[in-house]
Backbone as numpy.savetxt, mean C-alpha at the origin, in Angstrom:
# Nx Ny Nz CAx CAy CAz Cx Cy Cz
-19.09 -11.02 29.15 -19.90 -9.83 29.15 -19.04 -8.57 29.15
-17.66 -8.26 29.91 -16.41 -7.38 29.96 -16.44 -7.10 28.81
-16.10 -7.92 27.91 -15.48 -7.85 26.55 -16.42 -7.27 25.49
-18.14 -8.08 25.79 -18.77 -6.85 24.78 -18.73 -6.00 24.97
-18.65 -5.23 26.49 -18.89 -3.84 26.66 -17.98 -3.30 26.20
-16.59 -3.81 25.83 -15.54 -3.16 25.96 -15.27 -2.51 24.52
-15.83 -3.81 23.81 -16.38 -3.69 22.31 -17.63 -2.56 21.85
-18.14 -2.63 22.48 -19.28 -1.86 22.45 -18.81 -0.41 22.51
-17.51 -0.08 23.51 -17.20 1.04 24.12 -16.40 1.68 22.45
-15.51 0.43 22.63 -14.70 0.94 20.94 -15.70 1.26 20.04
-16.64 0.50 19.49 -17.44 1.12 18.77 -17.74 2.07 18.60
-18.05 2.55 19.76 -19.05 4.09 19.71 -17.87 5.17 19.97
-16.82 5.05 20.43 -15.59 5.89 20.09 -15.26 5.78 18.80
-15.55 4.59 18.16 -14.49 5.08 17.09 -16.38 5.45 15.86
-17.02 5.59 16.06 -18.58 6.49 15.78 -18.45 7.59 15.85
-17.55 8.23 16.96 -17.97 9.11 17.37 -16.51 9.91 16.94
-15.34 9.35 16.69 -14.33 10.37 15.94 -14.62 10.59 14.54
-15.31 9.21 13.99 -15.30 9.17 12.38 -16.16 10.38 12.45
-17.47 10.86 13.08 -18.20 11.96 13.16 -17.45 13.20 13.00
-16.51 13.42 13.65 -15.47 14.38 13.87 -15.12 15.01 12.58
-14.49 14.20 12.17 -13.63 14.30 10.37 -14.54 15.16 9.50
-13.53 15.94 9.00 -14.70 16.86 8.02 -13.66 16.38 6.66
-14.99 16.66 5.53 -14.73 16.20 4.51 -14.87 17.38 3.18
-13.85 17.48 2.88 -13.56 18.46 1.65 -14.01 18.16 0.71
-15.65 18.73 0.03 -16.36 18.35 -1.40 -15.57 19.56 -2.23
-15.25 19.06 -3.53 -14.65 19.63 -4.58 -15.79 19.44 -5.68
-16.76 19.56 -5.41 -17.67 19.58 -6.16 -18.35 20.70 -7.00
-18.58 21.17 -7.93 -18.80 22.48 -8.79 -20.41 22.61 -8.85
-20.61 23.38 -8.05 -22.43 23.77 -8.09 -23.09 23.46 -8.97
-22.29 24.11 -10.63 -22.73 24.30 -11.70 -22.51 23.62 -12.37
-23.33 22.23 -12.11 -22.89 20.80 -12.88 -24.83 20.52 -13.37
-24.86 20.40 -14.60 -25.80 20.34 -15.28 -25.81 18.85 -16.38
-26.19 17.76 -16.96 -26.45 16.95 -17.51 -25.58 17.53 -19.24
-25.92 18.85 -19.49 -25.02 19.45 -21.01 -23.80 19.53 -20.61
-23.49 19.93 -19.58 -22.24 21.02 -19.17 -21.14 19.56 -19.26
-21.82 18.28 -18.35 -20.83 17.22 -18.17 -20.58 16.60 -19.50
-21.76 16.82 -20.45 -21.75 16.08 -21.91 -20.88 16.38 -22.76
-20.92 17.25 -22.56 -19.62 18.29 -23.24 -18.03 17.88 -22.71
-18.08 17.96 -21.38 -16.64 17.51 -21.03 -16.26 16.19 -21.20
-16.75 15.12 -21.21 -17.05 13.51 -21.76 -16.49 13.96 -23.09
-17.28 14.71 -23.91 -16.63 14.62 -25.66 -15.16 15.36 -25.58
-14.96 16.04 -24.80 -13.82 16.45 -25.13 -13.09 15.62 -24.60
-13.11 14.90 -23.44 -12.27 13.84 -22.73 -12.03 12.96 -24.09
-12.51 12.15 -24.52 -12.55 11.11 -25.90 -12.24 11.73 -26.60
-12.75 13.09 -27.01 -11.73 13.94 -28.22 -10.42 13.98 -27.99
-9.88 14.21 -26.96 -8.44 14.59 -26.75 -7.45 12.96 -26.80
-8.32 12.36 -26.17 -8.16 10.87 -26.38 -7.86 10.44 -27.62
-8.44 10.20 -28.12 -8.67 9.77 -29.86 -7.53 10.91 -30.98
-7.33 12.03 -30.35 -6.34 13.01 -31.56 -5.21 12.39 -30.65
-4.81 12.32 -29.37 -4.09 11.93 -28.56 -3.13 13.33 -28.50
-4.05 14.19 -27.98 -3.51 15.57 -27.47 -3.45 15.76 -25.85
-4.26 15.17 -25.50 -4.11 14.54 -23.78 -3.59 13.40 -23.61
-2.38 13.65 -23.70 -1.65 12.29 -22.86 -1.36 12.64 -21.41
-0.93 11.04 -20.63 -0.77 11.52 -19.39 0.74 11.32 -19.07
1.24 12.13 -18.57 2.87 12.34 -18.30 3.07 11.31 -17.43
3.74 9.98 -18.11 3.73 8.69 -17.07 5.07 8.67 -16.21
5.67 9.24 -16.97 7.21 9.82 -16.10 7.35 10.37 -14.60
6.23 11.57 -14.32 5.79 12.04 -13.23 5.40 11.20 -12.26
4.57 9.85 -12.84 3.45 9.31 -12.33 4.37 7.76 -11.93
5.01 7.50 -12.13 6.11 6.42 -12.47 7.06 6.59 -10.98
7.78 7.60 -11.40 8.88 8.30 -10.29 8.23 8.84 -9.22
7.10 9.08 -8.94 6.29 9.26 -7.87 6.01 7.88 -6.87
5.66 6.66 -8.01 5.26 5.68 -7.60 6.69 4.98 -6.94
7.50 5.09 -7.59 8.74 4.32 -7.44 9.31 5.09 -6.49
9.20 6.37 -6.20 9.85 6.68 -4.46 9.22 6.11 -3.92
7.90 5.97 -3.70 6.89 5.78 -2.60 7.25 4.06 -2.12
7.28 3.52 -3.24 7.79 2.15 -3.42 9.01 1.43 -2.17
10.14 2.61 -2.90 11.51 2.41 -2.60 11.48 2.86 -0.74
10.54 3.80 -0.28 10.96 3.73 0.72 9.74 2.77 1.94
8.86 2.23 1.05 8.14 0.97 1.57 9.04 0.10 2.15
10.02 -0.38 0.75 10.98 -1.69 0.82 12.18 -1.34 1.85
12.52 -0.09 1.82 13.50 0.27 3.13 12.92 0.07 4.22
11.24 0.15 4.79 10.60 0.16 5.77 10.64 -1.23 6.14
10.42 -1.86 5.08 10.16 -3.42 5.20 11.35 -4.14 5.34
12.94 -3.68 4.58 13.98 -4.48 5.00 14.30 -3.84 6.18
14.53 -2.92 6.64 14.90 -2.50 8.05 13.52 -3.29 9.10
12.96 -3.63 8.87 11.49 -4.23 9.54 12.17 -5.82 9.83
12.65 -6.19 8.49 12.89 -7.95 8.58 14.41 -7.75 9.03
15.41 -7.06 9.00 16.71 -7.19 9.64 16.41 -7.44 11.21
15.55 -6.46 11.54 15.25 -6.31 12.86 14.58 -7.50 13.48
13.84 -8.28 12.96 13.32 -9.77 13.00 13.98 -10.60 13.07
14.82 -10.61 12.17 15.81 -11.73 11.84 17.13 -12.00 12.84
17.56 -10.42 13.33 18.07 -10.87 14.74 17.60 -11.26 15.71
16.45 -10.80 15.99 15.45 -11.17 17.36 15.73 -12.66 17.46
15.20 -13.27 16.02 15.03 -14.62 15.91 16.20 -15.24 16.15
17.37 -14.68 15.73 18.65 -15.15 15.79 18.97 -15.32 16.90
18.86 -14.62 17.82 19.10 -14.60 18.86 18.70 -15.53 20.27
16.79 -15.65 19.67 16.13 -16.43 20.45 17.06 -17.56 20.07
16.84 -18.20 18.94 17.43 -19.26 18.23 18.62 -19.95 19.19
19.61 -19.18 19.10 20.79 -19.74 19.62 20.78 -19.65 20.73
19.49 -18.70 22.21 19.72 -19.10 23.67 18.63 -20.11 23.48
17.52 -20.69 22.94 16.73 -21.60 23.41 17.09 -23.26 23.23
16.69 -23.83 23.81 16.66 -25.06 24.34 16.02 -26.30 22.68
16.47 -27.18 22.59 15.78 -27.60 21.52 14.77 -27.71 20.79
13.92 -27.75 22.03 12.03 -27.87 21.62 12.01 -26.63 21.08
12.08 -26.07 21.68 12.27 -24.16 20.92 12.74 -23.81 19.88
13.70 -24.64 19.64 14.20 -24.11 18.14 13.61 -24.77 17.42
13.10 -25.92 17.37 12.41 -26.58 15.89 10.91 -25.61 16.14
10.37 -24.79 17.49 9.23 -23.67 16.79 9.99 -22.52 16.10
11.29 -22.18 16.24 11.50 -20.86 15.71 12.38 -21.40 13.82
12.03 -22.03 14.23 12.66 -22.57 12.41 11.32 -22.43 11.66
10.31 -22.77 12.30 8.95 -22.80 11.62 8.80 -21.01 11.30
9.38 -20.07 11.90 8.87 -18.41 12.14 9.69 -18.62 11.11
11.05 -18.84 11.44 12.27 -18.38 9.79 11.77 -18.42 8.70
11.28 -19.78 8.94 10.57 -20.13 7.33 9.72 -18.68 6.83
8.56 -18.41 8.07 8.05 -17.83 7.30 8.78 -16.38 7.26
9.67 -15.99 8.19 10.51 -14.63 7.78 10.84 -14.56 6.62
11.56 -15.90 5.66 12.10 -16.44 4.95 11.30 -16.09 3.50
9.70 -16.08 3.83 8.76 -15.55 2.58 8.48 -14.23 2.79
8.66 -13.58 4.21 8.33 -12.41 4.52 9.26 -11.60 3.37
10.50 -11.97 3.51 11.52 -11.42 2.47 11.43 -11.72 0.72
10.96 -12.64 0.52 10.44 -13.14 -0.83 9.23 -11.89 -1.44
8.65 -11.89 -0.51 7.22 -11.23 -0.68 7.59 -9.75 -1.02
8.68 -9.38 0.14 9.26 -7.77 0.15 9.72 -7.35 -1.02
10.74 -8.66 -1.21 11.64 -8.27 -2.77 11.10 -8.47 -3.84
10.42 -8.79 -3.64 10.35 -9.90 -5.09 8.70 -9.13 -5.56
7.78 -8.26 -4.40 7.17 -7.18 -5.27 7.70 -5.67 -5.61
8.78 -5.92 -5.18 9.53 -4.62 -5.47 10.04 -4.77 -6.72
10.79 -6.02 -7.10 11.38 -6.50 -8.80 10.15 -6.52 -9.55
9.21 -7.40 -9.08 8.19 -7.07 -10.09 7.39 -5.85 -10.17
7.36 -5.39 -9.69 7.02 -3.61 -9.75 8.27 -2.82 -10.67
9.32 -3.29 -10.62 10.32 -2.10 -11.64 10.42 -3.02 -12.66
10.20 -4.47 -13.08 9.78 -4.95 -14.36 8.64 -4.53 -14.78
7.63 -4.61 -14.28 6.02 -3.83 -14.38 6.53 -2.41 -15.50
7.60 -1.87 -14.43 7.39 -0.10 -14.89 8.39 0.11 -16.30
9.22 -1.00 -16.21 10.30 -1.33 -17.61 9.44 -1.42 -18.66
8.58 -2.52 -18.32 7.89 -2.92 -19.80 7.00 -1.85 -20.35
6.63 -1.28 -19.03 5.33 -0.07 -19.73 6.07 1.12 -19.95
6.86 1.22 -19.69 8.31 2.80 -20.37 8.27 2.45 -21.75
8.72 1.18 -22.06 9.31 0.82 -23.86 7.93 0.84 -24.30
7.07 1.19 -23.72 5.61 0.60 -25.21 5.14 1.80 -25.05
């Protein structure tokens, strides 16, 4: 019974900040059914002459900092793991280490997962540069 209330309590706190938050409409008063019809044809017009392109360079190197300092977050994240573990590793007792071989393992994909969407993210951004 503790625990629903306690649940109950989070709830309505977190009700009651989301309430809080104000929300910035960028919305244009003067939006009419012609006015948008019009901007639709020119969207596809500019499209189709291909006078609106989108500067993927900007959009690329934006993505790829944001990226690069994920994967710094995440290898400084698993170095820091990987000693912990190291450490447990070599003071515990046997039974203990065949559970912390089971964590390595998965540290072991934790790092697969880190790198290996980071390579495929700058192959991703290779292939779509050349075309």
């Amino acid at each position: 019974m503790k625990s629903a209330k306690k649940i109950g309590i989070i709830v309505l706190i977190s009700i009651i900040l989301v309430s809080f938050m104000s929300v910035n409409v960028n919305a244009s008063a003067n939006l009419s059914v012609g006015s948008l019809t019009n901007k639709a044809k020119t969207f596809v017009g500019n499209g189709q002459a291909g006078t609106g392109n989108v500067n993927t360079s900007v959009i690329t190197s934006g993505v790829t900092s944001i990226a690069s300092i994920l994967v710094t977050i995440g290898a400084f994240i698993l170095v820091i793991l990987t000693i912990i573990l190291g450490i447990q590793y070599m003071t515990s007792p046997p039974q203990r280490q065949a559970a912390l071989r089971g964590q390595m393992i998965g540290l072991l994909w934790a790092y697969v997962v880190v790198f290996g969407a980071y390579g495929i993210w700058n192959v991703a951004v290779h292939i779509v540069q050349t075309f």
